[in-house]
Every structure is written in structure tokens, then in C-alpha cells.
C-alpha positions in Angstrom: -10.1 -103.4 22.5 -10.9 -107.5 21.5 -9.6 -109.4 25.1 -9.8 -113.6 24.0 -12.4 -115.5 25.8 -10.2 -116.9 27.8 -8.8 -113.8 29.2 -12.3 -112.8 29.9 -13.4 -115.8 31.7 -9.9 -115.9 33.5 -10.6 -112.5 34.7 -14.0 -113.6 36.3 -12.5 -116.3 37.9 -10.4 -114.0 40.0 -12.6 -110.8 40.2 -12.9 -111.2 43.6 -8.8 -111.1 43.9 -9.0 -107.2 42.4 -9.4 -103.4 43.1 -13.0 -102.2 42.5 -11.7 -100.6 39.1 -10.3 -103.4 37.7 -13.3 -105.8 38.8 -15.5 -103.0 37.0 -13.6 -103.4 33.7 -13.7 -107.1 34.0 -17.4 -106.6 34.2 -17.6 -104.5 31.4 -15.4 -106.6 29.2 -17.6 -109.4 29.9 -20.4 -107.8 28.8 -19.1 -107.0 25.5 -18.5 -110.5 25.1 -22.4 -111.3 25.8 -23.1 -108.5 23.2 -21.5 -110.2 20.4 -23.8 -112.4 18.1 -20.7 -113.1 15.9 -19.4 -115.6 19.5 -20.7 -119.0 20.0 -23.4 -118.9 21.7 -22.4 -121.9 24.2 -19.1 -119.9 25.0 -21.4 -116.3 26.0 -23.2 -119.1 28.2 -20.2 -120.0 29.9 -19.2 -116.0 30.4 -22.8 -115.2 31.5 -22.9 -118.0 34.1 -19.7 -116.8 35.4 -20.9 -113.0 35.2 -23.7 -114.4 37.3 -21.4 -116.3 39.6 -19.3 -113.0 40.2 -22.1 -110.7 40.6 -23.9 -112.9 43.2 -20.1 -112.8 45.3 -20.4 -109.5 45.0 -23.8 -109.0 46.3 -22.9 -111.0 49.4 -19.7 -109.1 49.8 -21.1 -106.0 49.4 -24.1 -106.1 52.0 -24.4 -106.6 55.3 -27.2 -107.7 57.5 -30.9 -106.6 56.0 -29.0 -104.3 53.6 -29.5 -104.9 49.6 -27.4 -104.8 47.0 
């Protein structure tokens, strides 16, 4: 299933808004946008600093005092 770039990156944008199963997909969706060479390469930039951004929320979200994510 081919989501448009701008889908993907809206999705990030809210991943903190969503169910675990839905944040999962947008995850995995994002990654298959990183995977493909045919992209720009300055757009998978944009999607991986965003990835980064939402997996960093995540790992604060996630953990609680000396725990690790």
C-alpha cells in the first residue's frame, strides 16, 4: 500500500494523538518511505528527522524515572 509523503509525515506529526496500533503503523509506514531509493533523498530526510522526533516522544513517554526505553 503507497501512502503520499505527505500523509506519512502528517501522520508523524500527530502520532502522539493515536492508539499504540495505529502509531505502530505510522512507524512502519514511515519506514518504508526511508527504504525507498526511488524518493528524494531531502524528502526521506525530512521523514527520518520526524521518525526521530516521534521516537524520542515516545521514549520519554514511555519511561519513568531510571527506567529505559
Amino acid at each position: 500500500m503507497t501512502v503520499p509523503l505527505r500523509t506519512v509525515y502528517a501522520n508523524l506529526k500527530r502520532i502522539d494523538e493515536v492508539d499504540v496500533e495505529t502509531s505502530a503503523l505510522y512507524r512502519q509506514r514511515a519506514q518504508e518511505v526511508l527504504a525507498q531509493s526511488d524518493i528524494n533523498l531531502g524528502r526521506r530526510q525530512v521523514i527520518a528527522r520526524r521518525l526521530m522526533q516521534a521516537n524520542q516522544f515516545l521514549g520519554m513517554k514511555a519511561t519513568t524515572g531510571g527506567d529505559s526505553y
